[in-house]
Phi, psi and omega in degrees: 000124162326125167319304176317304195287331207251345137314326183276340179269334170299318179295340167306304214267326191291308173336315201260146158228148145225148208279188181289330172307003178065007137325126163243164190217134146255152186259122170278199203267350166278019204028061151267130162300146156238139211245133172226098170279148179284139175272000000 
């Protein structure tokens, strides 16, 4: 794997947090969350 890939996936997973609640949420470009529940 390319360094360009393995950068570009740290810049991913840093984009994301996730809460306590096993939710990850990204902040789009309106600062809105955006919410993914985990099943």
């Amino acid at each position: 794997m390319s360094k360009r890939v393995i950068n570009f996936a740290q810049v991913l997973i840093s984009a994301f947090t996730i809460n306590n609640s096993g939710q990850i949420a990204m902040a789009d470009s309106d600062d809105k969350a955006v919410v993914i529940s985990l099943p």
